[in-house]
C-alpha positions as CSV (number, residue, x, y, z in Angstrom):
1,X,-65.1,2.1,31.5
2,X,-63.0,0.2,34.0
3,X,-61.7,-3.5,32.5
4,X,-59.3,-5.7,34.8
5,X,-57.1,-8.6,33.3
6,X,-54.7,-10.9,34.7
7,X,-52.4,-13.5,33.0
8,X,-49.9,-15.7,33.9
9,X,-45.6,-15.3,32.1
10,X,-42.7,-16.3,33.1
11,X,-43.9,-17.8,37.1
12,X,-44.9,-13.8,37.6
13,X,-48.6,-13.0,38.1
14,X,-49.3,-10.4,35.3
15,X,-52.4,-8.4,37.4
16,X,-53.1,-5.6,35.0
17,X,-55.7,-2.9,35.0
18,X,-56.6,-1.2,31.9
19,X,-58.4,2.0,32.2
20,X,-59.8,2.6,29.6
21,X,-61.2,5.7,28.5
22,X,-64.1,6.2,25.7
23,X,-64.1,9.6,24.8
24,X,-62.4,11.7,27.5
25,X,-58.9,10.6,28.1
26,X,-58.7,13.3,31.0
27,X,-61.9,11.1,32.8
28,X,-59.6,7.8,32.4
29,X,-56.2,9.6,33.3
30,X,-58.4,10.3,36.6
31,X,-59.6,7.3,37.3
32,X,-55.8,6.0,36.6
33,X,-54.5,8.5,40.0
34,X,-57.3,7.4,41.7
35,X,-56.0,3.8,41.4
36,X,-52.7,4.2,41.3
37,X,-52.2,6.4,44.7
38,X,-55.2,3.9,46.4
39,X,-52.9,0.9,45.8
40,X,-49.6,2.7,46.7
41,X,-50.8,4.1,49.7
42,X,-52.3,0.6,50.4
43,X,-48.7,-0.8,50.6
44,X,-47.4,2.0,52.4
45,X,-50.4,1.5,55.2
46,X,-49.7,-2.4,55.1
47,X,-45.7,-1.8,55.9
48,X,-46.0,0.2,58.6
49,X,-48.4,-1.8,60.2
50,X,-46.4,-4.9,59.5
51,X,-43.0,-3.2,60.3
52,X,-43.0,0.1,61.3
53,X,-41.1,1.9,58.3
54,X,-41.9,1.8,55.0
55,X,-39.4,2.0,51.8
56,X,-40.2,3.1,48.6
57,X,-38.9,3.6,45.1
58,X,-41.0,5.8,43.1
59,X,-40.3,6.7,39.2
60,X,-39.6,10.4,37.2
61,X,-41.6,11.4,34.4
62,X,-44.4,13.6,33.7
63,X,-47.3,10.4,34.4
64,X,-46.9,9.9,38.2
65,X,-47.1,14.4,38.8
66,X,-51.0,13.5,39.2
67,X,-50.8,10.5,41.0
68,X,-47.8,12.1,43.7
69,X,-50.6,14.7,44.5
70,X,-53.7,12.2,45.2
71,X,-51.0,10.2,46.9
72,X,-49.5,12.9,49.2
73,X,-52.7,14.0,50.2
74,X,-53.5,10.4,51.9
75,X,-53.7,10.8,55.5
76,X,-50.2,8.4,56.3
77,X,-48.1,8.2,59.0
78,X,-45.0,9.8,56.4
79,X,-42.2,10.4,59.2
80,X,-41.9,6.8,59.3
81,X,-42.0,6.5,55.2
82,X,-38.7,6.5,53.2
83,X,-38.8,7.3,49.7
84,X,-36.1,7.2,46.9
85,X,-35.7,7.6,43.1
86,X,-35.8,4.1,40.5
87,X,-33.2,6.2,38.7
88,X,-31.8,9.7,38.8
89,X,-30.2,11.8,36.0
90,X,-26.6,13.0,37.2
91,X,-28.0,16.7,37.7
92,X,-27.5,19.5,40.2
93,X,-30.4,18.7,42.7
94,X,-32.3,22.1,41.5
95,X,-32.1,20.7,37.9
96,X,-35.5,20.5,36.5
97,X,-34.1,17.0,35.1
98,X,-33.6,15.8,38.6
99,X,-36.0,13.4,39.6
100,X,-35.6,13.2,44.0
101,X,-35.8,17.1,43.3
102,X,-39.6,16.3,42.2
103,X,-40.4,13.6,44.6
104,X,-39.3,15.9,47.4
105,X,-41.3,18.9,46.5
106,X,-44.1,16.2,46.4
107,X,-43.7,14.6,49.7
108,X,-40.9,16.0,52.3
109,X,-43.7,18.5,53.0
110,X,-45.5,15.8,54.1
111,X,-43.2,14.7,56.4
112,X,-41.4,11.6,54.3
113,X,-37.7,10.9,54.3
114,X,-36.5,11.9,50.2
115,X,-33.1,10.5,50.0
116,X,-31.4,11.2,46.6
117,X,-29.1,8.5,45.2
118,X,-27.0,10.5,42.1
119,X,-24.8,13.6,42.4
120,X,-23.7,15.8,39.8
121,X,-20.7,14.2,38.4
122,X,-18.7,13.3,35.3
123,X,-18.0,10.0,36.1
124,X,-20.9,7.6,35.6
125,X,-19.0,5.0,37.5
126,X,-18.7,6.8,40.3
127,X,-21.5,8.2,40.7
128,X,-23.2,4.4,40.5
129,X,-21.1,3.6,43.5
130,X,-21.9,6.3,45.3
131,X,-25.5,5.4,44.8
132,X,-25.0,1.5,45.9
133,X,-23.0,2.6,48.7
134,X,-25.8,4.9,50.0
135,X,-29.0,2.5,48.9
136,X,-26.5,0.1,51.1
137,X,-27.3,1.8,54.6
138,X,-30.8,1.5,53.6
139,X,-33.9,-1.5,55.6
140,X,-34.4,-3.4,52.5
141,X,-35.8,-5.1,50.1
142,X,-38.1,-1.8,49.5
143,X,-41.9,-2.4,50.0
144,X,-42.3,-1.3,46.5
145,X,-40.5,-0.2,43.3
146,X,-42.8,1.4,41.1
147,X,-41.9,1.4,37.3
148,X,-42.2,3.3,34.3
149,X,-42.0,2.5,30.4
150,X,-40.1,4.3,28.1
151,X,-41.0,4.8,24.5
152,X,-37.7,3.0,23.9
153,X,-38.7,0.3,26.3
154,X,-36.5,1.3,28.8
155,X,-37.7,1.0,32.1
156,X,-36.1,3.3,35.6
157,X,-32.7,3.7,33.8
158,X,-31.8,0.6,32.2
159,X,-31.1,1.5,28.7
160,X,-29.3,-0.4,25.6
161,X,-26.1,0.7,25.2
162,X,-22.9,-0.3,26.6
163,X,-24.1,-0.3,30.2
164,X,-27.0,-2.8,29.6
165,X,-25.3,-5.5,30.9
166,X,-24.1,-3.9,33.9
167,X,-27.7,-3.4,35.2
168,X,-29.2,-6.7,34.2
169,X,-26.5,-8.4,36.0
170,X,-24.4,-7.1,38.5
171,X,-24.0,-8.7,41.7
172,X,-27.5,-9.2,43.8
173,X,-25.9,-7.9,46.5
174,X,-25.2,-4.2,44.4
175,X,-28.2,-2.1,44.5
176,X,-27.1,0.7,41.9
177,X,-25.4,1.1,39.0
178,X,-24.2,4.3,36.6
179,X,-25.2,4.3,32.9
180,X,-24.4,6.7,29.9
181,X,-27.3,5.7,27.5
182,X,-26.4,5.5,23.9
183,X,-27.7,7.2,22.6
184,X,-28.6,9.7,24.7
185,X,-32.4,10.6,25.2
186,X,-33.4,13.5,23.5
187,X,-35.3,14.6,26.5
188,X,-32.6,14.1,28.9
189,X,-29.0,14.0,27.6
190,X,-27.2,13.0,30.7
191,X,-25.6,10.1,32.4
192,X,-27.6,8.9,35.1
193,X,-27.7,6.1,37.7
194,X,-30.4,3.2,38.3
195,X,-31.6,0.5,40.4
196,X,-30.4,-3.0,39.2
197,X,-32.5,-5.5,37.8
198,X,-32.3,-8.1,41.0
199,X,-32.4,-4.5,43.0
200,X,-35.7,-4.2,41.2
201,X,-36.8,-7.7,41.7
202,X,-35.5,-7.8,45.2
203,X,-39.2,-5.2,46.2
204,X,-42.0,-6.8,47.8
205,X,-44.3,-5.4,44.9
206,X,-43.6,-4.2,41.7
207,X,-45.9,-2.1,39.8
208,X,-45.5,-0.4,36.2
209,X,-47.9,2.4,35.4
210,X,-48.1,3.4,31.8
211,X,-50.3,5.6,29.7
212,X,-50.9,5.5,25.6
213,X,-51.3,2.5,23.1
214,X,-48.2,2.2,21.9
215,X,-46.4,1.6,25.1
216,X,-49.1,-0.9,25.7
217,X,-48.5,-2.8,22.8
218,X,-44.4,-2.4,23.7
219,X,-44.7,-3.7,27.2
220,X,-47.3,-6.6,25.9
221,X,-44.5,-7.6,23.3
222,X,-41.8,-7.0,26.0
223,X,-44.1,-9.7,28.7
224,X,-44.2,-12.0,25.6
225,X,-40.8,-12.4,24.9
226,X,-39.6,-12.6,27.7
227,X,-36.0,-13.3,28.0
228,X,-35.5,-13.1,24.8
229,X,-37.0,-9.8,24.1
230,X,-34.4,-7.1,22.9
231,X,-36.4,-4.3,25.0
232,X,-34.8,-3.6,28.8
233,X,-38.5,-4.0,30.5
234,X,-39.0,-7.1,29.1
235,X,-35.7,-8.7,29.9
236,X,-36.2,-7.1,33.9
237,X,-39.5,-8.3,34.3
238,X,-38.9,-12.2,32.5
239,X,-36.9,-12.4,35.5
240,X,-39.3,-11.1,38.2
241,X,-41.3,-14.0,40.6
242,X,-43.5,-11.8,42.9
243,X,-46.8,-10.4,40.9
244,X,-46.3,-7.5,39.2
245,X,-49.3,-4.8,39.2
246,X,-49.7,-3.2,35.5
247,X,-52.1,-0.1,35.6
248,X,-52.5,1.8,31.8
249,X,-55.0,4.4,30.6
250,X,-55.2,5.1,26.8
């Protein structure tokens, strides 16, 4: 069963689609790819038609794998399609934490531009201006900066901790930042760098793609709050003007 809602917060259109699945989560995690990688590649088409090129920033994590596939297979023009990471752990490149190392497995086959944005280093810092100073020689805003939710409610690499403030609000004209979570994700103990929050907002289209009913109810809290919500996602997205494009299965 397919059920669309949309809602105003904040002066963002909320468009979100629920997808809902009654009895076969593996039927409604389909249907989920399906619309995820038809309205990605939808934005990608309408960029290169409007401009010629086509920038991208796509997220890690284990709920785009089946979406990158549906997505890849798309017959697009992907020499002229640049893709880079929301946020990348500061990881040798053939790390299995490494998230550009996953996006280029999935699409420089294709023929798309991969660019990473971290490097393994010790210093956070650095490694954050590294990352700006590369994003920097980029066509921008990107035509898209697609989002994930965190059980935390962290969203690309904006944590709590005592680099939070450096992503909310750096500069609008800084693109990336370095942050040492704290504390450190189980998952992924490592520094890692991010996208800023106005590098975030800067896109053309946002979209945040989320599966399971807890980090529904989080993000639904988060969009409530709004600037006052303690939870990263909600204090990026209080901020956001453009429509944001929510897409969940259970």
């Amino acid at each position: 069963m397919r059920a669309v809602a949309g809602r105003q917060q904040a002066g963002a259109g909320i468009h979100a689609q629920l997808v809902a699945g009654v009895g076969d989560v593996q039927v409604a995690h389909r249907e989920l790819a399906d619309a995820v990688a038809g309205d990605v590649g939808f934005i990608i088409e309408s960029a290169l038609d409007a401009r010629g090129q086509a920038l991208i920033a796509l997220p890690g994590g284990k709920t785009p794998l089946p979406i990158y596939e549906k997505l890849a297979a798309m017959p697009i023009k992907w020499k002229h399609v640049t893709i880079i990471p929301t946020d990348d752990r500061l990881v040798a490149v053939d790390n299995l934490l490494s998230n550009v190392a996953m996006l280029a497995r999935a699409f420089i086959p294709k023929g798309a531009r991969v660019l990473p944005i971290a490097t393994e280093n010790s210093d956070h810092k650095a490694a954050g201006n590294a990352a700006d100073a590369r994003l920097q020689d980029l066509h921008w805003p990107p035509d898209l900066v697609w989002l994930g939710v965190g059980g935390d409610g962290h969203t690309a690499s904006i944590f709590t901790g005592p680099d939070f403030d450096d992503a909310l609000n750096a500069p609008k004209a800084r693109r990336a930042v370095g942050v040492l979570p704290n504390p450190l994700p189980p998952e992924a103990p490592v520094a890692r760098v991010t996208l800023t929050r106005h590098s975030i907002l800067s896109a053309r289209t946002l979209m945040i793609v989320l599966t399971g009913n807890d980090k529904k109810a989080l993000l639904e809290q988060a969009i409530k709050d709004g600037p006052l919500s303690p939870l990263p996602v909600g204090r990026v997205l209080a901020e956001a003007e453009q429509p944001i494009d929510i897409h969940w299965a259970a």
